[in-house]
Structures are given as C-alpha cells and as structure tokens.
C-alpha positions as CSV (number, residue, x, y, z in Angstrom):
1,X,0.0,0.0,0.0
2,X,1.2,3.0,-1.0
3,X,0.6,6.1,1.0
4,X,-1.4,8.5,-0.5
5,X,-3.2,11.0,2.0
6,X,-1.1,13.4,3.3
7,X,-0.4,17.0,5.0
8,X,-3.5,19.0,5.6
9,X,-6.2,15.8,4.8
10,X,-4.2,13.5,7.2
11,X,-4.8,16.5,9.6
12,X,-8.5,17.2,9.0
13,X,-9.6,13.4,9.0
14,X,-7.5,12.2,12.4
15,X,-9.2,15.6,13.7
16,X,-12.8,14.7,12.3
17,X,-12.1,10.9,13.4
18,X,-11.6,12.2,17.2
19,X,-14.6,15.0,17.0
20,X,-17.0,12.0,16.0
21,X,-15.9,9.7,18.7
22,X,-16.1,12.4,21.2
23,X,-19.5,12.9,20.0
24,X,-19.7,9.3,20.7
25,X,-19.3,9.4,24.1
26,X,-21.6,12.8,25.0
27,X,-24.1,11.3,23.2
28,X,-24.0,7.6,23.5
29,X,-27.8,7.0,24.3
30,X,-29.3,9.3,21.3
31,X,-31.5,7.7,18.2
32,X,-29.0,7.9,15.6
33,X,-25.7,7.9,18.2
34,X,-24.5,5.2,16.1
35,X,-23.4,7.7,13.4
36,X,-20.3,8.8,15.4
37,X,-18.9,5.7,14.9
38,X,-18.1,6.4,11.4
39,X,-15.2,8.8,12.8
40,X,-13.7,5.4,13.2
41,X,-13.1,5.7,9.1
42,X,-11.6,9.1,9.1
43,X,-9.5,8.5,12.2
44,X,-8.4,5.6,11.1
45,X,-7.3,6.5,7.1
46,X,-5.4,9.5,8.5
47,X,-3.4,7.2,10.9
48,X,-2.7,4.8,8.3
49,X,-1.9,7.4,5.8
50,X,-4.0,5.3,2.7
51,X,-7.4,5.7,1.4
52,X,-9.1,3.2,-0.4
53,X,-11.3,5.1,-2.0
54,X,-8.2,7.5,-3.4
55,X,-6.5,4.9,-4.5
56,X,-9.3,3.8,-6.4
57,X,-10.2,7.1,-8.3
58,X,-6.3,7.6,-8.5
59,X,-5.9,10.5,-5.8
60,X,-3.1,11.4,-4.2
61,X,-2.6,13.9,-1.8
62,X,1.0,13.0,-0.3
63,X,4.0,14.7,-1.8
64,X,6.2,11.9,-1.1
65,X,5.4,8.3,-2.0
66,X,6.6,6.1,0.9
C-alpha cells in the first residue's frame, strides 16, 4: 500500500475521526448515536496514511510516496 493521503487531509480526518468519537461518548444513548462511529473511518485512514477510495479514483494527496 502505497501512502497516498497526506499534510493537511491527514490532519483534518484524524481531527474529524476524534470530534465523531467524542460525540460518541456525549451522546451515547441518542437515536441515531450510532453515526459517530463512522469517525472510526476518518481516524483511522489519517493514521494509516491510505485511502481506499483514493487509491481507487487515483488521488493522491502526499508529496512523497513512501
């Protein structure tokens, strides 16, 4: 796997992976808490540095190839 999210958009998703989660757990007991997993996905591909979806369409964000 070939990294290929990087700088700023690794930034924003490990920030919008935490904000969800933290949502999470203020709001564990609402209808549609559930949602705030999904930060698990943007937390998760900023960590790892590779996107599925980008590497599907071809996007790559990283300057350097590791």
């Amino acid at each position: 796997m070939t990294k290929n999210v990087g700088g700023i958009d690794r930034i924003a998703r490990i920030v919008l992976g935490l904000a969800l989660l933290i949502g999470y757990a203020f709001n564990s007991d609402g209808a549609y808490s559930w949602l705030y997993l999904l930060g698990i996905i943007p937390l998760g591909t900023g960590l790892i540095g590779w996107c599925p979806p980008y590497a599907i369409l071809g996007i790559n964000t990283c300057s350097v190839n590791r």
